[in-house]
C-alpha positions as CSV (number, residue, x, y, z in Angstrom):
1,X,46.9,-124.0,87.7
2,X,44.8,-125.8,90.1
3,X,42.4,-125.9,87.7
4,X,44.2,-127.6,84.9
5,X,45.6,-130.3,87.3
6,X,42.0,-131.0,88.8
7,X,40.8,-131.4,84.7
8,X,44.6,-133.7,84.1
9,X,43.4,-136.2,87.0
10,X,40.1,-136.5,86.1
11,X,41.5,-137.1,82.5
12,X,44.4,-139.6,83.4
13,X,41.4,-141.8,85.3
14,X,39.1,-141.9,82.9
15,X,42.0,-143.2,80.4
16,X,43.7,-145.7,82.7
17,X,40.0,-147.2,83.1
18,X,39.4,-146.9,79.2
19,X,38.5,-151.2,78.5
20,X,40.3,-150.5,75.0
21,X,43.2,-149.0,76.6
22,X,44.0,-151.9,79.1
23,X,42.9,-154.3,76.3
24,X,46.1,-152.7,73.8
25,X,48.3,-152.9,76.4
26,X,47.6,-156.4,77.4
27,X,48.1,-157.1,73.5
28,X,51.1,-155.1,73.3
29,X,53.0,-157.0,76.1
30,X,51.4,-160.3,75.0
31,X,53.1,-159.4,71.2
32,X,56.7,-158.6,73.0
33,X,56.7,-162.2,74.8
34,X,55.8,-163.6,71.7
35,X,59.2,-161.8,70.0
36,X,60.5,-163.5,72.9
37,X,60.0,-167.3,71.6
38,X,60.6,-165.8,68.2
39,X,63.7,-164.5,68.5
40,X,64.9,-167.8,70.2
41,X,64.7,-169.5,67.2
42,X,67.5,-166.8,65.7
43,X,71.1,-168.0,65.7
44,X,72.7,-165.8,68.0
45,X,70.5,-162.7,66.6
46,X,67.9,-162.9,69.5
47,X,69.3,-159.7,71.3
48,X,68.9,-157.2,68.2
49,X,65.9,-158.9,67.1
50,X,64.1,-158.2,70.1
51,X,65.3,-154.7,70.3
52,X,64.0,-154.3,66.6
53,X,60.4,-155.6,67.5
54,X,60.3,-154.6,70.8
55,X,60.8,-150.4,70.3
56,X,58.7,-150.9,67.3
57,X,55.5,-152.8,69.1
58,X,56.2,-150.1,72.3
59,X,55.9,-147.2,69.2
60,X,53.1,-148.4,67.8
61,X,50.8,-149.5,70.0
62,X,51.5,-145.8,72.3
63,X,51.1,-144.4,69.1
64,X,47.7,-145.7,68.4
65,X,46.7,-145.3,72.0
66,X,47.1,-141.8,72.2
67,X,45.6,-141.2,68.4
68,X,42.3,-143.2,69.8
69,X,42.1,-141.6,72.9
70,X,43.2,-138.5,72.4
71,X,40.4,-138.1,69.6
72,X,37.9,-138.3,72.0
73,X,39.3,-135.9,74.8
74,X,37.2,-133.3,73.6
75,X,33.8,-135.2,71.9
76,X,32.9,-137.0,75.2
77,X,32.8,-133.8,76.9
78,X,30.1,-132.3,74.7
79,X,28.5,-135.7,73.7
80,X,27.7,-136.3,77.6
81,X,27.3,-132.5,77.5
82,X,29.6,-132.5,80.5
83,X,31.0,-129.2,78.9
84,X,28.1,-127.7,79.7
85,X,28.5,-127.8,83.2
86,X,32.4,-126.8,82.8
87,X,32.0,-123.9,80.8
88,X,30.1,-121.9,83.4
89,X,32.8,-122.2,86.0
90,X,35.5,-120.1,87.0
91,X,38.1,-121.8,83.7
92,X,39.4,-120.7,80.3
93,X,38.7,-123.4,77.5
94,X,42.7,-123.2,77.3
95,X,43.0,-124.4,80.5
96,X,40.5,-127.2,80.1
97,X,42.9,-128.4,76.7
98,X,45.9,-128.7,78.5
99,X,44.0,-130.5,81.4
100,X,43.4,-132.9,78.7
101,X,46.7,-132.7,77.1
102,X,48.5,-133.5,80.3
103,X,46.4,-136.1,81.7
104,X,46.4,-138.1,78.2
105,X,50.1,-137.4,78.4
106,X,51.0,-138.3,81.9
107,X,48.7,-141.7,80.9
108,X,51.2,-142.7,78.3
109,X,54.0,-142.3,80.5
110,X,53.1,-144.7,82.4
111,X,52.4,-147.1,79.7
112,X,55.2,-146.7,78.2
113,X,57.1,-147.0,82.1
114,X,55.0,-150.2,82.4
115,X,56.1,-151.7,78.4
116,X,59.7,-150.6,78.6
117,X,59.7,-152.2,81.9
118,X,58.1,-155.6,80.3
119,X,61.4,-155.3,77.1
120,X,63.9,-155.2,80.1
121,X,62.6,-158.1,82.1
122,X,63.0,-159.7,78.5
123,X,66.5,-158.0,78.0
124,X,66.9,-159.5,81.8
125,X,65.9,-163.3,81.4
126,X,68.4,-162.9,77.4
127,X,71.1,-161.9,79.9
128,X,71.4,-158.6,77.7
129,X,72.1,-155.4,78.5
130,X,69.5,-152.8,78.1
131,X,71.6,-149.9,77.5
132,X,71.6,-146.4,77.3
133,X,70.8,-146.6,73.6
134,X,68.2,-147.7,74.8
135,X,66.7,-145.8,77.1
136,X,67.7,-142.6,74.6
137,X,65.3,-144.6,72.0
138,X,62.2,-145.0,74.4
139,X,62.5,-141.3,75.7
140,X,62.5,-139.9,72.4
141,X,59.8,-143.0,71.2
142,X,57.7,-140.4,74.6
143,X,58.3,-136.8,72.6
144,X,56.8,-138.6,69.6
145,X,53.7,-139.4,71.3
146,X,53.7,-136.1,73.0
147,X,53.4,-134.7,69.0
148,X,51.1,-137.1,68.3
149,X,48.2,-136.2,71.0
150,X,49.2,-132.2,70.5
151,X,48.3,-133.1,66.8
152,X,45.0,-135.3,67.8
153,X,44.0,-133.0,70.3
154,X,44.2,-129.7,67.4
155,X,42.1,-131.8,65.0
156,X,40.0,-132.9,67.8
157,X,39.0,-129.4,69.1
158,X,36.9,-128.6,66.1
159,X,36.1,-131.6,64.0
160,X,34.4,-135.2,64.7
161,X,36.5,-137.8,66.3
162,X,36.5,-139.8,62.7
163,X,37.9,-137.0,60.9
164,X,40.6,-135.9,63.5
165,X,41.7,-139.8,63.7
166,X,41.4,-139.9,60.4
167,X,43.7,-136.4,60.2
168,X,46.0,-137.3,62.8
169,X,47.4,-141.0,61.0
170,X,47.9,-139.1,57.8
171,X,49.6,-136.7,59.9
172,X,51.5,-139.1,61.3
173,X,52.2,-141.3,58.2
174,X,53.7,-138.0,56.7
175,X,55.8,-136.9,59.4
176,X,57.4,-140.3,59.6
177,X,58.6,-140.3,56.2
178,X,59.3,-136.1,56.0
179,X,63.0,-137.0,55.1
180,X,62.1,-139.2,52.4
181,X,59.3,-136.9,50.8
182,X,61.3,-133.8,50.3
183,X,63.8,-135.2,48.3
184,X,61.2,-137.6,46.2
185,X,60.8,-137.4,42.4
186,X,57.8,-137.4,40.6
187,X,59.5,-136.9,37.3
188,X,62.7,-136.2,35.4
189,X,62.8,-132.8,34.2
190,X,61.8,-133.1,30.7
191,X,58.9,-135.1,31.8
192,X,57.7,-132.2,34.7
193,X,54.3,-130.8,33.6
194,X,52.5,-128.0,35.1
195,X,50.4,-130.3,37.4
196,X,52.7,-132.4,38.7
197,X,55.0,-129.2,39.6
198,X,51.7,-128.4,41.6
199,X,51.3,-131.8,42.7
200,X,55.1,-131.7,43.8
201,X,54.9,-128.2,45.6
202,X,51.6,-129.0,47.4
203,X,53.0,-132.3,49.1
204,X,56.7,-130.5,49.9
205,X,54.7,-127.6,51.7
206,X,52.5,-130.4,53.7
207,X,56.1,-131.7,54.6
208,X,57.3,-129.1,55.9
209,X,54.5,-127.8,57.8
210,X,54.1,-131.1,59.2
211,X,56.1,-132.1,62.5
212,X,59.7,-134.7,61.1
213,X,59.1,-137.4,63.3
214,X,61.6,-139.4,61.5
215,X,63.9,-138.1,63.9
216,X,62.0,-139.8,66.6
217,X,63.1,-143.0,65.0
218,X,66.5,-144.4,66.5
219,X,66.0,-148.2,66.0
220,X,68.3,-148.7,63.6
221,X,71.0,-147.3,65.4
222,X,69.8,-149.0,68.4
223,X,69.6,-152.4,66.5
224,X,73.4,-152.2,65.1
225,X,74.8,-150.3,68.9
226,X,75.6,-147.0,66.7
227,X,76.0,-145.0,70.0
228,X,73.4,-142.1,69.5
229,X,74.8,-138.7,71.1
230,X,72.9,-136.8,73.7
231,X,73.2,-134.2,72.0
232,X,70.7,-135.0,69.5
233,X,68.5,-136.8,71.5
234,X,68.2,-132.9,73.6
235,X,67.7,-131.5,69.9
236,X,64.4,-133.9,69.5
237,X,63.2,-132.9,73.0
238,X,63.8,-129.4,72.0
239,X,62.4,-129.9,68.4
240,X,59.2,-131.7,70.1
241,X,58.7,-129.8,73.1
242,X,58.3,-126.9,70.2
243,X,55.8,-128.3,68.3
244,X,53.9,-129.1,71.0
245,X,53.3,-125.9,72.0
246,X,52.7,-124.8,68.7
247,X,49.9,-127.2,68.0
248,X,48.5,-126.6,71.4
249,X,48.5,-122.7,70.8
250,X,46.5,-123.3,68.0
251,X,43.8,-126.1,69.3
252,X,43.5,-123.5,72.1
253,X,42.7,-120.8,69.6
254,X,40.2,-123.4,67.8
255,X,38.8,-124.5,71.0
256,X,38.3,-121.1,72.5
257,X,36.4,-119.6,69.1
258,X,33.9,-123.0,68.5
259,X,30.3,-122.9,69.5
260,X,28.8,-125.7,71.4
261,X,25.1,-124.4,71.3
């Protein structure tokens, strides 16, 4: 255990001092005080409009963080050939994953602590309030990004950063729209030919292998205060909390079995 915090600090440094990390987040809270002097110029829509823009800048940009980053957990390691000098000592490879996992992880908690905190200043100076809705939206906005570096790091622990960033948006792209691609059409019935009944199969069974992180996605409901039960919101912890370890199972099993020499 000791071993995997040591590996989570070290990790959670190196990201917080990453130039392109501090230079998204600067951009990120720049963009939601822009939405600020947007949204002014709404008649009387400047409180769902900035609830619109701001969960989806604070989604986006943690999104892309932890893709960029988390990419690179494991490359650095060998391309310094730090590994090297790991691999010797007293640790499983497993161990040094979830070092990584949880320091990229505990990293994006506090960006996303820091860029919710930015929206409610926002909410503060509109004389709105920020609501539990909220708060339900930005915590399951945190299990999304949890998916999304589990799913970086398994790509990452045995293919090149451009592949596994590459990898991980498509993964990402398709999980967000999951809902929408199982019950798409490619043709009427009588039109259906052999190939596109392949074609049809082949992207349903990416679908559902692929984590739904449409479910993630609560703005709407935010945006038009269509209370959201706990009860699902505990559902999506439970539902991400499960892929997670899924995905981290199998990087381990990737990571353990690849060859550095």
């Amino acid at each position: 255990m000791s071993q995997i915090f040591a590996i989570a600090l070290n990790t959670f440094r190196e990201a917080t001092r990453n130039r392109v990390f501090a230079s998204l987040i600067l951009f990120a809270v720049a963009m939601l005080l822009l939405t600020l002097a947007v949204s002014s110029a709404s008649l009387h829509e400047e409180v769902r409009l900035m609830k619109d823009i701001g969960l989806f800048l604070i989604s986006t940009f943690s999104v892309l963080i932890s893709i960029f980053i988390g990419v690179n957990l494991v490359y650095k390691e060998i391309e310094r050939k730090t590994i090297f000098t790991i691999i010797p000592k007293p640790i499983f490879r497993f161990q040094f994953l979830l070092g990584k996992y949880f320091g990229l992880a505990s990293t994006m908690l506090i960006q996303l602590i820091f860029m919710s905190t930015v929206l409610a200043l926002i909410f503060w100076g509109l004389d709105a309030n920020f609501g539990e809705e909220m708060v339900q939206a930005l915590l399951l906005i945190y299990i999304e990004v949890l998916i999304v570096i589990a799913i970086a790091l398994f790509f990452s622990s045995f293919s090149t950063p451009f592949l596994s960033g590459l990898l991980t948006i498509g993964a990402f792209i398709i999980g967000r729209f999951v809902d929408r691609i199982l019950v798409i059409r490619l043709a009427s019935k009588d039109e259906m030919t052999p190939a596109l009944e392949n074609v049809k199969t082949f992207v349903k069974t990416i679908a559902h292998i692929v984590p739904d992180l449409s479910i993630f996605n609560t703005t709407p409901y935010v945006v038009y205060e269509d209370p959201i039960d706990w009860s699902y919101v505990l559902n999506g912890v439970g539902y991400g909390v499960t892929y997670v370890i899924i995905l981290l199972f199998l990087a381990s099993l990737m990571f353990t079995r690849r060859d550095f020499i």
